[in-house]
Backbone as CSV, one residue per row, in Angstrom:
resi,resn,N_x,N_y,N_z,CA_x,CA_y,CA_z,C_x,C_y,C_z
1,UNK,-93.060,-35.698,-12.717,-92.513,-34.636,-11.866,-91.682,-35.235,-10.739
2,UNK,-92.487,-36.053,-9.896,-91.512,-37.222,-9.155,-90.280,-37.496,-9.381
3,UNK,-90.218,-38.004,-10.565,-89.230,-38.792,-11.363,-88.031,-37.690,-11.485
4,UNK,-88.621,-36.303,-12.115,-87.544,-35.473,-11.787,-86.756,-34.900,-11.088
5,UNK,-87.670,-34.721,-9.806,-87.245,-34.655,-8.854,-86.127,-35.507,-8.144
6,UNK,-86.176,-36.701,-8.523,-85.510,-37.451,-7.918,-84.032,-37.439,-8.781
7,UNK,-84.063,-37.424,-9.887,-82.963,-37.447,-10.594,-82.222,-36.271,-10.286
8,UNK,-82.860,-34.867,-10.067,-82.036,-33.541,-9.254,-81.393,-33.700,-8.230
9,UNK,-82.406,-34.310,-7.655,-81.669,-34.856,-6.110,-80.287,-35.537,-6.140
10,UNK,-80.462,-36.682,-7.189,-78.836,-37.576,-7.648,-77.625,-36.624,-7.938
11,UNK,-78.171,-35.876,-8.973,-77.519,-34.862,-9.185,-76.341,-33.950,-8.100
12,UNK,-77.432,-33.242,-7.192,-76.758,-32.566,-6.632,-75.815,-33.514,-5.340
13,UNK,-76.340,-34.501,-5.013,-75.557,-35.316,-4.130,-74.110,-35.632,-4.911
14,UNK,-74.318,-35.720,-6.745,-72.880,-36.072,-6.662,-71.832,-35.240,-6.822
15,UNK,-72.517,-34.054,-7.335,-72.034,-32.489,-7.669,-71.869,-32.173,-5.687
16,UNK,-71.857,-32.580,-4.710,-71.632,-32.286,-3.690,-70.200,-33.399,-3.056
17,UNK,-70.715,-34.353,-3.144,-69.682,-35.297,-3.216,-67.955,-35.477,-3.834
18,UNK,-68.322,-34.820,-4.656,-67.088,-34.247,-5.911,-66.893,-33.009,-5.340
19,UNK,-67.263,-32.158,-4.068,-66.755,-31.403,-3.861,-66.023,-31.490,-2.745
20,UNK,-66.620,-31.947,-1.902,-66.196,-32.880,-0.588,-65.161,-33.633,-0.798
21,UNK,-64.706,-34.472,-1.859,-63.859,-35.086,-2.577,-62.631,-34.675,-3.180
22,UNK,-62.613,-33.163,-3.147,-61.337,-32.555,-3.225,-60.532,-32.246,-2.414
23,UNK,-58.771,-32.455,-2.817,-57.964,-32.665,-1.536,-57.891,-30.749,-0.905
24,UNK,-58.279,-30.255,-1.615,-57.447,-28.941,-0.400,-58.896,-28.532,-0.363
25,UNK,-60.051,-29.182,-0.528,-61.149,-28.971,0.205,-61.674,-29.480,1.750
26,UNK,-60.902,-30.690,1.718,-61.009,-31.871,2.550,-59.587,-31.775,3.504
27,UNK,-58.450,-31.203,2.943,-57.386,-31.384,3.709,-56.844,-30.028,3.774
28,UNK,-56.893,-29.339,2.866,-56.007,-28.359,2.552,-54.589,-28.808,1.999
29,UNK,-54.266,-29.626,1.483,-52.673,-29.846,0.828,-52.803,-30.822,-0.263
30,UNK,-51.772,-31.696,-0.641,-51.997,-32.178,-1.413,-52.171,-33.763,-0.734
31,UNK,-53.106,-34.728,-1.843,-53.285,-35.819,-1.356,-52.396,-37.289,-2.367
32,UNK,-51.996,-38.485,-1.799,-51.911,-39.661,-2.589,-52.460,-40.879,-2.711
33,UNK,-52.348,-41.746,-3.474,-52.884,-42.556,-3.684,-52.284,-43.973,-2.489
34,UNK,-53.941,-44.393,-2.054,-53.348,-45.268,-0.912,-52.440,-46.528,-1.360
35,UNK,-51.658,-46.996,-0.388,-50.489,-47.263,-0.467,-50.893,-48.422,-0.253
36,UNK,-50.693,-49.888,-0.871,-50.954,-51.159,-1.264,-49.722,-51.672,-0.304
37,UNK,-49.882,-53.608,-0.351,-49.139,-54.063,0.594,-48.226,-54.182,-0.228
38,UNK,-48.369,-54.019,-1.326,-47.003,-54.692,-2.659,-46.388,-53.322,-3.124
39,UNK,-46.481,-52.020,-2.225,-46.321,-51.059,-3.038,-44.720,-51.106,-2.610
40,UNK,-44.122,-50.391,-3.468,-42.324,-49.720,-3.250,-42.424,-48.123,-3.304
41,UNK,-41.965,-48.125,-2.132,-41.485,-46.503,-1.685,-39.983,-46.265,-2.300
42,UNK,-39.829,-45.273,-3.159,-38.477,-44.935,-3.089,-37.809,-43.868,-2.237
43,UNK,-36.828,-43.624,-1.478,-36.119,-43.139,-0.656,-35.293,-42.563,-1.478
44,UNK,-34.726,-41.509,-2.365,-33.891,-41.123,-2.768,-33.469,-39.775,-2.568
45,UNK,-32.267,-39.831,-2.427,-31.565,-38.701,-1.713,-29.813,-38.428,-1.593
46,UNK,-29.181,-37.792,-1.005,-27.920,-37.804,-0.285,-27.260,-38.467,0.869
47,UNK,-26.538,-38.261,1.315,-26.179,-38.633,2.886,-27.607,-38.318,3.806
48,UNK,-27.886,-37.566,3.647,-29.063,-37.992,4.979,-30.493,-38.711,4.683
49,UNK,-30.638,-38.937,3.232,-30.937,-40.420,2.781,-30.117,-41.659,3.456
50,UNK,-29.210,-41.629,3.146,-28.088,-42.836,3.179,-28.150,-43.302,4.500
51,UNK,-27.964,-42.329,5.627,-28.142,-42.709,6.797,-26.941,-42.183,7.784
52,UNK,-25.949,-41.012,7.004,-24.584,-41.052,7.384,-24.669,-40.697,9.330
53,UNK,-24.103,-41.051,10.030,-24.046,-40.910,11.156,-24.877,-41.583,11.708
54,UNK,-25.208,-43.153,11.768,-26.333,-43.929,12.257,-25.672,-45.221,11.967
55,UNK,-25.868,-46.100,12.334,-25.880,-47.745,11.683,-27.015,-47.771,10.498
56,UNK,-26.475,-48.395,9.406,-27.295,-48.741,8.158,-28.534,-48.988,8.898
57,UNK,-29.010,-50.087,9.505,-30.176,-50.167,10.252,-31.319,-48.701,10.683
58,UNK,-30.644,-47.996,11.066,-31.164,-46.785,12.152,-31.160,-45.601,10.647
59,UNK,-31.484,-45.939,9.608,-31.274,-44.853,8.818,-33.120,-44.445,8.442
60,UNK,-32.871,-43.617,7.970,-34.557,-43.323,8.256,-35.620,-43.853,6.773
61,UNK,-34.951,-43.986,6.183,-35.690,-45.345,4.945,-35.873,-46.618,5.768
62,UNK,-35.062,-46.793,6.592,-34.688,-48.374,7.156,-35.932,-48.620,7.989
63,UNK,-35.929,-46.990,9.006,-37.049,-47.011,10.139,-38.314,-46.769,9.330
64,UNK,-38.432,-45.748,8.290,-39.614,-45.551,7.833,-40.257,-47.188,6.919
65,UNK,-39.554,-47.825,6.736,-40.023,-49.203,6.119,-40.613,-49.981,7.417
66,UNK,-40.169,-49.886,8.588,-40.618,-50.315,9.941,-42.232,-50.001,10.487
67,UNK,-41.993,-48.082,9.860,-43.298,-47.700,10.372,-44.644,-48.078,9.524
68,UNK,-44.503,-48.289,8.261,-45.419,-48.459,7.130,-45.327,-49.790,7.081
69,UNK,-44.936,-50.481,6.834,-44.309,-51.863,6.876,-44.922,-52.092,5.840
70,UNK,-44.056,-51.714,4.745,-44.292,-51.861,2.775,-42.824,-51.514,2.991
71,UNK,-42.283,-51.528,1.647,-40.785,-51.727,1.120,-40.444,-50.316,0.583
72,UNK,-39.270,-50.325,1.617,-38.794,-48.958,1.172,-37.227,-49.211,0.522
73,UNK,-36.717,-48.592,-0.525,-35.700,-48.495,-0.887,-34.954,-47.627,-1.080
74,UNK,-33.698,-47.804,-0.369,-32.616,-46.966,0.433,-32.115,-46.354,-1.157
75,UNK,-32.491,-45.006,-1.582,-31.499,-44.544,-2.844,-30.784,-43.203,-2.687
76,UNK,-29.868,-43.789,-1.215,-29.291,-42.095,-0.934,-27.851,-42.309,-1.067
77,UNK,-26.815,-41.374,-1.642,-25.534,-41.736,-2.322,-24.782,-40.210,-1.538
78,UNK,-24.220,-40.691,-0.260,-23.190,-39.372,0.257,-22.200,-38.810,-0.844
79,UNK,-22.504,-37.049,-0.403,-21.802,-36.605,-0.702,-22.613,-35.948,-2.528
80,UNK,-23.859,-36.449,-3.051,-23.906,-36.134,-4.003,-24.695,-34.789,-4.143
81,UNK,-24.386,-34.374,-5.307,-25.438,-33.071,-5.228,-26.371,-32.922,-6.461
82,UNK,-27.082,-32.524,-6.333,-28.312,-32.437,-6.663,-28.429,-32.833,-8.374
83,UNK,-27.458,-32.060,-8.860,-27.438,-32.378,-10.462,-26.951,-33.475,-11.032
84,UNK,-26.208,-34.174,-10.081,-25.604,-35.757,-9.920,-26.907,-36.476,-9.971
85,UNK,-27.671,-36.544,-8.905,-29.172,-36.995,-8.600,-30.036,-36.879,-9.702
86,UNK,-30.030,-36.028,-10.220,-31.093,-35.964,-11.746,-30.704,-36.589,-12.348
87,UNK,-29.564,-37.036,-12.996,-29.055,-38.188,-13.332,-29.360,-39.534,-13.177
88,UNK,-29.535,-39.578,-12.274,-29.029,-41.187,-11.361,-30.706,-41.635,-11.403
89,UNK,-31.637,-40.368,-10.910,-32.928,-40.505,-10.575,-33.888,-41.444,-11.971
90,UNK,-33.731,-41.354,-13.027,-34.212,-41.752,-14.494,-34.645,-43.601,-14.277
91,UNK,-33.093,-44.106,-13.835,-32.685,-45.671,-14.156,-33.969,-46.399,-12.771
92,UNK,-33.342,-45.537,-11.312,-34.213,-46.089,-10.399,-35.471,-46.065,-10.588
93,UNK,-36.064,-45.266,-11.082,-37.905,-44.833,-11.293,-37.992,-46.345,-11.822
94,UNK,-37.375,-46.366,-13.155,-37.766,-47.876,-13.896,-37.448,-48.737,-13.263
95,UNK,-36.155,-49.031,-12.977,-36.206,-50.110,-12.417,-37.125,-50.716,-11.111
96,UNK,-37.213,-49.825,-10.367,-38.156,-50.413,-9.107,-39.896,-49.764,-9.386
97,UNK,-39.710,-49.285,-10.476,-41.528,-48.794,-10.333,-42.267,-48.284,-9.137
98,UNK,-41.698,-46.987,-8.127,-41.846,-47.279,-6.883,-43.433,-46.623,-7.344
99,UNK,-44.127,-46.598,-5.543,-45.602,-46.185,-6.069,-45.622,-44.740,-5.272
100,UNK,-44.691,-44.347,-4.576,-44.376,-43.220,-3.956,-43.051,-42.598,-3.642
101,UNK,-42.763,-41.557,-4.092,-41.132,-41.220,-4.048,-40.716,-40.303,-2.945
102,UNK,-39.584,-40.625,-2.200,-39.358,-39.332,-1.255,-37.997,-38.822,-1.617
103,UNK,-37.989,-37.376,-2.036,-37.171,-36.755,-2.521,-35.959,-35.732,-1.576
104,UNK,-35.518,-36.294,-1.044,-34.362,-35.177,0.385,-32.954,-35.162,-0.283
105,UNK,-32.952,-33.944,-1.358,-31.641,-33.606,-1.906,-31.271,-32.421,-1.782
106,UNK,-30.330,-31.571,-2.129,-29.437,-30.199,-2.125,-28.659,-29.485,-1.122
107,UNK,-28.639,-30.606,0.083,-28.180,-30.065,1.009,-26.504,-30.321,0.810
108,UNK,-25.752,-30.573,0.006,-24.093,-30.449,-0.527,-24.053,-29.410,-1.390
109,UNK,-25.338,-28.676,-2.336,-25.248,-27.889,-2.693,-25.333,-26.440,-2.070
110,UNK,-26.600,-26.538,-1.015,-26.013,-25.677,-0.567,-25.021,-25.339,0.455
111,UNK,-24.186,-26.281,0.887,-22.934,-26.226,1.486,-22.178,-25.259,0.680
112,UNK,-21.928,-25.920,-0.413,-21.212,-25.711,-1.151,-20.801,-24.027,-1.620
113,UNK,-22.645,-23.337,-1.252,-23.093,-22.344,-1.674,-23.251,-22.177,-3.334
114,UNK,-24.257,-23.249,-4.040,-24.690,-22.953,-4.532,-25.378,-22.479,-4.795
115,UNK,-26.072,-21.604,-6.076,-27.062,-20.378,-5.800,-28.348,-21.509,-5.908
116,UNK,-29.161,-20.460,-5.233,-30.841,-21.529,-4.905,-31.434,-21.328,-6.098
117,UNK,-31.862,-20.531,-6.970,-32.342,-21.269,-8.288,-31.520,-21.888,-8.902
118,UNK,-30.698,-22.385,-9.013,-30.213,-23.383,-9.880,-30.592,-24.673,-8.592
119,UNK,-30.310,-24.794,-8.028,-30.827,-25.944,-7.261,-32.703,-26.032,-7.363
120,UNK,-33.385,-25.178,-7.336,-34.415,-25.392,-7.645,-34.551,-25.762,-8.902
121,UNK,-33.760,-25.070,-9.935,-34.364,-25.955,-11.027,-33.830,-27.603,-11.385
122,UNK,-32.724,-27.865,-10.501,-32.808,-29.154,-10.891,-33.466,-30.080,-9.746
123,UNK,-34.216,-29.312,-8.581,-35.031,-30.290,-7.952,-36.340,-30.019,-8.960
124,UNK,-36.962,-29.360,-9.576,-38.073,-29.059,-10.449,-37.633,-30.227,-11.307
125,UNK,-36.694,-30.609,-12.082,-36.177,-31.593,-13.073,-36.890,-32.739,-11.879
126,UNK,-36.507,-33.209,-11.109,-36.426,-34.302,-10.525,-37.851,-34.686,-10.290
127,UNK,-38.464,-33.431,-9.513,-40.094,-33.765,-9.533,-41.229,-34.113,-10.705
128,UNK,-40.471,-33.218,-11.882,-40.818,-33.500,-12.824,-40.790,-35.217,-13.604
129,UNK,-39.560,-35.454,-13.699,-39.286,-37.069,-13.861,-40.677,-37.720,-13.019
130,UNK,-40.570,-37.772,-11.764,-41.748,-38.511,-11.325,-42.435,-38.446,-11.470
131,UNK,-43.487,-37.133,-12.024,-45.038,-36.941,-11.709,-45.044,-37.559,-13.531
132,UNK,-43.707,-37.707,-14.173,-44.101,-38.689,-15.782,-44.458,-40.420,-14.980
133,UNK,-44.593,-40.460,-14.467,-44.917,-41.880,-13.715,-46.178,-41.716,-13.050
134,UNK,-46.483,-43.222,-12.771,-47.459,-42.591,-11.939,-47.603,-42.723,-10.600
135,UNK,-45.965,-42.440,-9.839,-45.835,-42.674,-8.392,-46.001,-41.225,-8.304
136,UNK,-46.550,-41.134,-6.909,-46.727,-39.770,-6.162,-45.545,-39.285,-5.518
137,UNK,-45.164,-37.720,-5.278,-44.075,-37.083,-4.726,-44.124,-36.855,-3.006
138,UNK,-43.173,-36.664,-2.328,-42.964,-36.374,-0.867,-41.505,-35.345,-1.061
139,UNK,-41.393,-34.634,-0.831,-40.431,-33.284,-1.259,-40.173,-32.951,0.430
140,UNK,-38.808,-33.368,0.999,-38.277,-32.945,2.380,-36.998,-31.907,1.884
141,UNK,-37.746,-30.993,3.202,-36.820,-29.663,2.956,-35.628,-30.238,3.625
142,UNK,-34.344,-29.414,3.081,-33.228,-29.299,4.211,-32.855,-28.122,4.275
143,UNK,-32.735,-27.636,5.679,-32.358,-26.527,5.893,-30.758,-26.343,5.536
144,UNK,-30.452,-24.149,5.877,-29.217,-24.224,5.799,-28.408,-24.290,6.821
145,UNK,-27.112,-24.694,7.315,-26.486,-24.937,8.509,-26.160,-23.648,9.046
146,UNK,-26.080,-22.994,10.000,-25.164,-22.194,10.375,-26.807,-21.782,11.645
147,UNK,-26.659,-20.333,12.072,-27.869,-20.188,13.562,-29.293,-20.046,12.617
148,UNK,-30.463,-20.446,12.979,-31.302,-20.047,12.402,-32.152,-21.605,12.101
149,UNK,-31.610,-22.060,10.991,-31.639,-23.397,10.675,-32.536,-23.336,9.210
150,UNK,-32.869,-22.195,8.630,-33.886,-22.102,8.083,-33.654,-22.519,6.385
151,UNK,-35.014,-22.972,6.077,-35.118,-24.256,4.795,-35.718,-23.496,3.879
152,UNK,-34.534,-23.327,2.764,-34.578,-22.286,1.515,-36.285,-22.742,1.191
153,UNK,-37.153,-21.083,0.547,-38.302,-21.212,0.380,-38.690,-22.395,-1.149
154,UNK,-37.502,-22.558,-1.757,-37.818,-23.097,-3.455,-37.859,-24.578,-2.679
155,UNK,-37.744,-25.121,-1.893,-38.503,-26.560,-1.647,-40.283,-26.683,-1.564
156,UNK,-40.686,-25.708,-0.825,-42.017,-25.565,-0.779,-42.534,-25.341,-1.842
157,UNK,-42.045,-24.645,-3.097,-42.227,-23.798,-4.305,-42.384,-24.701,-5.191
158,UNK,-41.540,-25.538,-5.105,-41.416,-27.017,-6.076,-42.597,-27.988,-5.841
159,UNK,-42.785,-28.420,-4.452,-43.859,-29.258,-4.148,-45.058,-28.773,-4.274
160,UNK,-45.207,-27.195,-4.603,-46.613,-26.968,-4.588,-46.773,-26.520,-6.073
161,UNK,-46.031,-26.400,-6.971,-46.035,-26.740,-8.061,-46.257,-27.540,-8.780
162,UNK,-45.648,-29.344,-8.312,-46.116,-30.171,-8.649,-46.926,-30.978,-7.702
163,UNK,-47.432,-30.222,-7.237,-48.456,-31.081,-5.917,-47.806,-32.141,-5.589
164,UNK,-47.249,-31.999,-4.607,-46.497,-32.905,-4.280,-46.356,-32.709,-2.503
165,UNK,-46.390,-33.710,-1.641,-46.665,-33.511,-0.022,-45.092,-32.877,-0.069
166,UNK,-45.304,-32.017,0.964,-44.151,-31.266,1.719,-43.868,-31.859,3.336
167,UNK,-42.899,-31.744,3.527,-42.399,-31.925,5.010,-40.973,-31.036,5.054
168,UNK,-41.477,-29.404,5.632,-39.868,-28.866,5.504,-39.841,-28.359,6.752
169,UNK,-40.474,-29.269,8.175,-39.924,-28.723,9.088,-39.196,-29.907,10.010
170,UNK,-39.140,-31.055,9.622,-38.383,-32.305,10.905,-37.467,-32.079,10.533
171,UNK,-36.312,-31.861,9.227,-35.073,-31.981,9.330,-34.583,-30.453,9.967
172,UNK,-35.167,-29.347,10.288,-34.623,-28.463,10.919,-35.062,-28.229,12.254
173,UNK,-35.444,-28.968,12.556,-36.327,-29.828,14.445,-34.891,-30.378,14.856
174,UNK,-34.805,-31.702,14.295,-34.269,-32.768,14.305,-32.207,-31.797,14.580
175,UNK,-32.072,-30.874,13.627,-30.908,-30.846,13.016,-30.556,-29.203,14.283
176,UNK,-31.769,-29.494,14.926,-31.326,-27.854,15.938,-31.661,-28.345,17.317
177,UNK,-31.387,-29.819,17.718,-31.324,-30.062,18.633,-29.678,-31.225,18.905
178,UNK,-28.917,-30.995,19.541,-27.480,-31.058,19.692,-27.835,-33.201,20.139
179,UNK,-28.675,-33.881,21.092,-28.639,-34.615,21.293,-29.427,-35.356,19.976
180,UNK,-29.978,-34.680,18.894,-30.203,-36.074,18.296,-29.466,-36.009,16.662
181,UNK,-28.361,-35.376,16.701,-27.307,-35.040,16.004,-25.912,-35.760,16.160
182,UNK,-25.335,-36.482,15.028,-24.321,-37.031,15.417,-23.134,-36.469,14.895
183,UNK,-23.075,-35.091,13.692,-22.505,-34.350,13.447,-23.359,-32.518,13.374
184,UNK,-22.289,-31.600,12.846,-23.634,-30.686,12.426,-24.475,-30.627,11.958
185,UNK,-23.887,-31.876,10.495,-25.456,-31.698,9.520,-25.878,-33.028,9.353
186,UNK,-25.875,-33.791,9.954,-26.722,-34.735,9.883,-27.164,-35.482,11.511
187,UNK,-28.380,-35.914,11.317,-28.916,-36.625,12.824,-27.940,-38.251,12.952
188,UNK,-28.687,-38.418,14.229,-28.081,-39.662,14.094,-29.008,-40.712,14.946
189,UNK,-29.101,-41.785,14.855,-29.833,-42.881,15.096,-31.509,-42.235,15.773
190,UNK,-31.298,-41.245,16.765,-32.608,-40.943,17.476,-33.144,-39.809,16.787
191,UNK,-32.164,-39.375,15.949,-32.826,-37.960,14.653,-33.436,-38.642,13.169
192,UNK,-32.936,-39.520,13.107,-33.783,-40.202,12.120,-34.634,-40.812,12.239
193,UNK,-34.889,-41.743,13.745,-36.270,-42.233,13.938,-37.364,-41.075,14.077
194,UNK,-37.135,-39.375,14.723,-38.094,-38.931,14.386,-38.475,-38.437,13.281
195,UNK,-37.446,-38.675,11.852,-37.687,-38.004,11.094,-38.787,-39.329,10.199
196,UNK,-38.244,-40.386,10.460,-39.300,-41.295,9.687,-40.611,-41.171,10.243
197,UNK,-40.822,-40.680,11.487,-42.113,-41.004,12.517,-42.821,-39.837,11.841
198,UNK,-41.850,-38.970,11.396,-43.005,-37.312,10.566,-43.296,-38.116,9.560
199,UNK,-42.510,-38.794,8.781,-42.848,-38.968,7.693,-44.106,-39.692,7.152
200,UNK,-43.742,-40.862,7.943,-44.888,-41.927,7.851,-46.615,-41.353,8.324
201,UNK,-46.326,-40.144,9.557,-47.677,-39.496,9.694,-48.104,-39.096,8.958
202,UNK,-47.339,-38.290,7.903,-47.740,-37.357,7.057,-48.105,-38.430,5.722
203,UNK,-47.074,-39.485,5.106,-48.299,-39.975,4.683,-49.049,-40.807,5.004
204,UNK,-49.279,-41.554,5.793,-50.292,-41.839,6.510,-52.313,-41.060,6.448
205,UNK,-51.493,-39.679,6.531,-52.644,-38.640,7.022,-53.147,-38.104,5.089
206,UNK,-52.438,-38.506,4.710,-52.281,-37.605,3.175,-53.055,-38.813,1.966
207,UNK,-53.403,-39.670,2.148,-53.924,-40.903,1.617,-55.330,-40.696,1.211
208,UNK,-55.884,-40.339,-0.040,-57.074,-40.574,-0.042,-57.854,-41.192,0.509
């Protein structure tokens, strides 16, 4: 009887543990896998990947490799849009094997005024590509330009689809304050250090 007792007991500690152990039990969002000293972050994106309006240095892959201090790689190409990027996105996964991806694309599309489901479905393409790997997602909103600042809902839609961490409020912080802006739509040297400083909190905070 002892004996059984005790084995119930195991039981429910691990049937409790495993519950405690779940991320939107424990966090509410989604969680990743902790981040090794040998790991590669990929940075891929557009111009505000790239760093446009900053010194290469001051770009926020550059700073966010500063804050984590693991290897981040700069894969942002001005001027591209989103269905360009699904493209391009395939070769980098392999080649660098990153162990975490940060995804900040569509903001030329919607310049452009492209319609938002079609941009969602080829950021859905893109998230998709990664979660076939086994690096984890980071999905940054960009808002639209004009008063308001506000960051189409299909970014959130995508990341919580593929569980994937969200951050869709620093680039419309960052992008609605005139001093840390070096054009309309992009920050510049002191808008990208806070945008790496969200970033790195968030995963930081998001780490099993």
């Amino acid at each position: 009887m002892a004996q059984r007792l005790f084995l119930l007991s195991i039981v429910v500690c691990l049937i409790t543990a495993g519950i405690a152990g779940t991320p939107e039990e424990a966090k509410g969002g989604a969680k990743i896998m902790p981040l090794r000293e040998d790991s590669v972050i990929l940075a891929f994106g557009d111009s505000l990947t790239y760093g446009t309006g900053a010194p290469k240095d001051k770009s926020y892959p550059s700073l966010l490799q500063r804050e984590l201090k693991l290897k981040v790689i700069n894969a942002g190409v001005p001027g591209e849009l989103i269905s360009e990027g699904a493209l391009r996105l395939p070769g980098l996964l392999e080649e660098y094997m990153p162990s975490l991806v940060l995804i900040c694309h569509g903001g030329n599309d919607i310049l452009r005024g492209r319609a938002d489901e079609l941009i969602e479905k080829d950021l859905a393409a893109m998230a998709e590509m990664v979660k076939a790997t086994p690096a984890d997602l980071v999905i940054i909103g960009v808002p639209r330009p004009g008063l308001g600042l506000v960051v189409p809902d299909f970014y959130e839609r995508v990341a919580e689809r593929y569980e994937a961490l969200y951050e869709g409020q620093i680039l419309r912080k960052v992008l609605s304050r005139p001093e840390l802006k070096s054009d309309l739509i992009h920050p510049n040297a002191k808008g990208y250090q806070l945008m790496a400083k969200a970033l790195a909190q968030l995963i930081k905070s998001s780490q099993w």
